[in-house]
Structures are given as structure tokens and as C-alpha cells.
N, C-alpha and C positions, 0 to 999 in steps of 0.2 A: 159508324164506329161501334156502336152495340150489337150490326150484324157479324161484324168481324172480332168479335170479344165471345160474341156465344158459338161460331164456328170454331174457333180453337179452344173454348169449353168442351165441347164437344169432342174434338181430335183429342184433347189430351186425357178426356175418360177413355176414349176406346184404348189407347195406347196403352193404359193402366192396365184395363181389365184385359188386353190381349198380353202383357207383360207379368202380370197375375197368375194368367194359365199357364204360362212355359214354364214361368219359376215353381209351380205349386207341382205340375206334371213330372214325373218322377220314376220312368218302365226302365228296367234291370233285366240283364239275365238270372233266373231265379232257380233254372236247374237247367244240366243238358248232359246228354245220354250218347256219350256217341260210338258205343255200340249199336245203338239204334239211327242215330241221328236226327235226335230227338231233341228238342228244344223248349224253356217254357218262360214265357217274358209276364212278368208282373208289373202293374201299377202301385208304386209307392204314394205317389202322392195325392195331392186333393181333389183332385179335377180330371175328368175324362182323356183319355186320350186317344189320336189316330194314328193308329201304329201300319196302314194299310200302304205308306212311302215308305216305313222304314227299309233299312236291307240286310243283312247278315252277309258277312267278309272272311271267309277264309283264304286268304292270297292263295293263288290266284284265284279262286272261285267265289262269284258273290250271286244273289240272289232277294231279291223284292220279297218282304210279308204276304204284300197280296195276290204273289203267283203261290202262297203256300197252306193260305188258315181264309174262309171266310170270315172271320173274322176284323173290324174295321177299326172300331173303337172299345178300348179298355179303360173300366171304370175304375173308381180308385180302389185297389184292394183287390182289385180282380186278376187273376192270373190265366194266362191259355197255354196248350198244351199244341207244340208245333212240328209237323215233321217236316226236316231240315230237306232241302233239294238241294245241297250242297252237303258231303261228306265233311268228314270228321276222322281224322288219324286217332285210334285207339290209345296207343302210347305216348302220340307226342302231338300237340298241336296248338291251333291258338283260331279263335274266335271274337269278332268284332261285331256289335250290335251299334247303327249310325242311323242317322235322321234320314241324311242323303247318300247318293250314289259317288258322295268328293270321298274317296276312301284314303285322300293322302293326307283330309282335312281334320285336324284335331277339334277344332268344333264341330264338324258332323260326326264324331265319334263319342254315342251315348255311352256305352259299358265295353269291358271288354275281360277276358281273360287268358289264358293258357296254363300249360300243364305239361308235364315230360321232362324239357328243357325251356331254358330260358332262350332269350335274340330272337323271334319270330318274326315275320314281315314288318308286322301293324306294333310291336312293342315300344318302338319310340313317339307313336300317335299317341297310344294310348299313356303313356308318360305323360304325354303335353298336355293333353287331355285330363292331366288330373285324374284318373281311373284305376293308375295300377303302378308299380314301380319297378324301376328297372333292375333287370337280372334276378325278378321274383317270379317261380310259378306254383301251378299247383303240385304237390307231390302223392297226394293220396290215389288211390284205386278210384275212376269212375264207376259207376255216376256222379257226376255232382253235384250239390247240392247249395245255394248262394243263404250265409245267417246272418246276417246283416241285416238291417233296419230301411235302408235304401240309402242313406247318407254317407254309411260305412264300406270304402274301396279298398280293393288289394286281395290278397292270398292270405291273409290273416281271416276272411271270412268266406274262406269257401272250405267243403268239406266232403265225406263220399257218402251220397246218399242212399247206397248200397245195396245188392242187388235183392236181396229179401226186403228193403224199405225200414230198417229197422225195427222189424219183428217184436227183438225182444226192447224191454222198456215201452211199446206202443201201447195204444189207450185200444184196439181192435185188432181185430183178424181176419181176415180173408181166403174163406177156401172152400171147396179145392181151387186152388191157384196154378196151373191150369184149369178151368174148366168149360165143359161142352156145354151145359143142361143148367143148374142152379148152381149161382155166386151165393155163397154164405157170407154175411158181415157180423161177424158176434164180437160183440161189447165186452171189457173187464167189467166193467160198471153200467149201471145203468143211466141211461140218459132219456132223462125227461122231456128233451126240446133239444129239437134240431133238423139236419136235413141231411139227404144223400144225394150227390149229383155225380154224374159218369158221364167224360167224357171221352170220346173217340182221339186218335193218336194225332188229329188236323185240329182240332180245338173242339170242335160241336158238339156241344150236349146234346146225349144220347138219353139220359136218363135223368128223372128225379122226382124227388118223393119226401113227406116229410117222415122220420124216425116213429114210428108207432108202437115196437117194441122194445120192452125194458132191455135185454141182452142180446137179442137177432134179431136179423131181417135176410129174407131171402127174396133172391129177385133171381129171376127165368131168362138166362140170356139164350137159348138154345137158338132163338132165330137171330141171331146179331152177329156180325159179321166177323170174320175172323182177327184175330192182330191185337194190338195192346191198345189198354182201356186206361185210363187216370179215373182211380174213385177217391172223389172228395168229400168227407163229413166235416160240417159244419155242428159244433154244441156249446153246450154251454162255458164248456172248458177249451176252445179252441177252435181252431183247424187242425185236421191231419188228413194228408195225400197217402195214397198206395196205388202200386200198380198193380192193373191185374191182366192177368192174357185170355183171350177167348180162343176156346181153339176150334 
């Protein structure tokens, strides 16, 4: 009798703590480029996640995370940076981020959105789904950009993350943007503490280092390879993303 009292002690901790992670784990689409076909999925919530099953749905085109980012598992807070092996219609489209490959299934449909027009394929999943509402899309210019907190869904939080990155009002700058030879990062202000990380358009950090100087930093891409970069500064006042091109 006490062996079978501490066996379902047992089952019903693991049960916990594996119902703990799903509810705490919380990856969104956090931006997506599709003039590029660019993609970038964040963890909102507390607990690791393995994003290496997921798939990306554009009816009819779908494709698995891990034919696209070595990347496996996303930490909380951690965002990567994806290039999509599935297109993306500039003007009009719609995009579904799922657990699994049941693309008809409103429970494997984690996020989803569109843009152009409303009625997409996946737009009644993602209804069911709780994710987005119907006959809503986005209307702004891509790129875009997800502001929301990770709990907050719909068209009411997404925005155009624009193709200068929001230049003006930024806390930095970046240039020449194109460049061959040195990326310049100069500062409005100075920053005390913090870091710079670059990564490449598949998720992989390419670069990092910590902030050393008060208003710049220059860093040497001349041997790094062609195509678009994501530079992230971490400070005391924030995160802020920009893109930059290597030519």
C-alpha cells in the first residue's frame, strides 16, 4: 500500500512540473520581414523552450524550425532570428506558428497572424485558437514588428518595424549601413554596462562583446559574410534590435 502511495506521489510531481513548463513556456512571433522572409520567434515565458518540432504554415507551404535555425532550445527572453524556407506574399498574407505538423488543429496552433486582407486559410484556427480574431488584419507597411507582452493577441499589437528600424527616437545608430569594412555603433548617450551581440539571418551568433566605450564602438566585419545581420544591445536602459547589411 505505501509502495503504491509513493508511486503516484511521484507521477503526480512529474505531471506538475511537466504541466508547469508548458503553461510557464510562452514563444510568439516577435517580428517577420517578408520582403526577406525573415522570421523572429521569442520566449515569453519562464522556462526553456524547444522550438526544434515547431513548423511555420503558410497554406499551402509549411516547413519544420529545424530544417531552418540550429538553433534548438529558446531561453526565457531569448529571441532568434530565422530565415523562412517558406515565402511570404509582400502585400497579402498570413502566417501560422504550431507545435505540430496537425495544421488543421487549433491546439497545435501557437501564434499566428496576417496582413493585407482578412479570410486566409489558417484564420478560423487561429480564432479557435484564441490567437487572433476574425476579419482582423494587419494594415501597416511591413516589416513587422509584435508589442505585446506575450499574453496580449490580435492586430491591436502588432506594428511596422520599418525599414530604417526606427532611426529617429532610437537610443543608437548604425553606419554606414550598408557596410563592407567597419560597422559603427554610436550611442545618444552613454552607456556604462552592457553588451553587443550580432547575429546572422539563421539565428547564430556571429559576434559579441561587452560595451567599452562611452558613445562608439566599432567592430571589423570586412571578413563576414555577405547578407543581413540582427545587432542586439543589451543596457541598462533596455534592449534595442537594428538591422544591419554586410555587403
Amino acid at each position: 500500500m505505501e509502495k503504491n502511495y509513493t508511486s503516484r506521489v511521484l507521477i503526480t510531481a512529474v505531471l506538475v512540473m511537466v504541466f508547469t513548463i508548458n503553461i510557464s513556456a510562452q514563444v510568439r512571433i516577435s517580428k517577420l520581414d517578408p520582403n526577406t522572409n525573415s522570421v523572429a520567434l521569442k520566449n515569453f515565458g519562464a522556462s526553456a523552450v524547444d522550438i526544434s518540432g515547431y513548423w511555420f504554415c503558410n497554406f499551402p507551404a509549411y516547413g519544420q524550425v529545424s530544417s531552418m535555425t540550429a538553433t534548438t532550445m529558446l531561453n526565457p527572453g531569448e529571441e532568434v532570428y530565422i530565415a523562412s524556407s517558406i515565402n511570404f506574399a509582400v502585400a497579402d498574407g498570413e502566417f501560422g506558428l504550431y507545435n505540430t505538423n496537425s495544421f488543421g488543429s487549433s491546439s497545435a496552433m501557437i501564434d499566428y497572424m496576417q496582413w493585407g486582407s482578412a479570410g486566409h486559410q489558417r484564420e478560423g484556427i487561429a480564432v479557435s485558437a484564441g490567437v487572433w480574431d476574425a476579419g482582423t488584419f494587419i494594415n501597416v507597411a511591413p516589416p513587422f514588428e509584435y508589442t505585446g507582452d506575450g499574453s496580449e493577441n490580435g492586430v491591436a499589437f502588432w506594428s511596422t518595424l520599418g525599414i530604417d528600424d526606427f532611426e529617429q527616437g532610437s537610443s543608437l545608430k548604425l553606419y554606414p549601413n550598408p557596410s563592407n569594412s567597419i560597422l559603427n555603433i554610436e550611442f545618444n548617450s552613454a552607456v556604462t554596462e552592457g553588451a553587443i551581440e550580432i547575429f546572422d539571418i539563421l539565428g547564430k551568433q556571429v559576434f559579441k562583446q561587452s560595451i567599452t566605450s562611452d558613445n562608439l564602438t566599432q567592430i571589423d566585419v570586412a571578413d563576414w559574410k555577405t547578407g543581413l545581420y540582427i545587432v542586439k544591445i543589451s543596457s541598462e536602459s533596455g534592449e534595442e534590435t537594428k538591422r544591419f547589411v554586410k555587403q
